[in-house]
N, C-alpha and C positions, 0 to 999 in steps of 0.2 A: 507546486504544493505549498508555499509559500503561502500564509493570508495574516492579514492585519491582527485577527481574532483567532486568538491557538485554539484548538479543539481538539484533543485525543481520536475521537474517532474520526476526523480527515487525516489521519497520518496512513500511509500509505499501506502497512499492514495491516490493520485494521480494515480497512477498505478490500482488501482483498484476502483478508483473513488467513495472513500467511504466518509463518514463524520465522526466527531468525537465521533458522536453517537452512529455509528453500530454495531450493537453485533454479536455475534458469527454466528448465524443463516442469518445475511444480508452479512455476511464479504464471507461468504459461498457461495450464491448466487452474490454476486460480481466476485469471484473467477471464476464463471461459464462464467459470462458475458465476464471477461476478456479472457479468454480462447477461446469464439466464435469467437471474434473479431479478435484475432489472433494479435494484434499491437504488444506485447510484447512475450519474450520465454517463456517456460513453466516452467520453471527456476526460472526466475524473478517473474512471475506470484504465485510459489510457497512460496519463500523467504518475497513476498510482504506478503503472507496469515499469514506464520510463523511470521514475524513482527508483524502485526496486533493483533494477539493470544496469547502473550505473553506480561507480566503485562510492564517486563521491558525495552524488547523492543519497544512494541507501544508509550512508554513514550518520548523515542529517539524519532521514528518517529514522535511523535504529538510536539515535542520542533520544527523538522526541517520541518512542513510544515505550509506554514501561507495561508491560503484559500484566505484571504482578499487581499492579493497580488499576484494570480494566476491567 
């Protein structure tokens, strides 16, 4: 999830329009929704999931996305 150019909406909540709440089993059912919708690749959409699941990662992600300014 990493890119040269930050972007708010590639952080990985955004992407799969979660909260900082969601656990394993909604991150899941995120992952689905993202998928029908089709807006993003399968890719991204995976990477977003791998983000979210991982302690150290989602930490990253939750530092770079601020809800309250989206």
């Amino acid at each position: 999830m990493e890119s040269a150019n930050f972007s708010i909406f590639l952080n990985a909540f955004s992407i799969l329009k979660a909260g900082y709440a969601s656990n394993h089993a909604e991150i899941s059912d995120l992952v689905e929704d993202a998928e029908f919708d089709e807006h993003y690749s399968q890719e991204i959409i995976q990477r977003s999931q791998q983000a979210l699941l991982s302690l150290i990662a989602r930490l990253d992600q939750e530092l770079g996305w601020l809800p309250e300014l989206s």
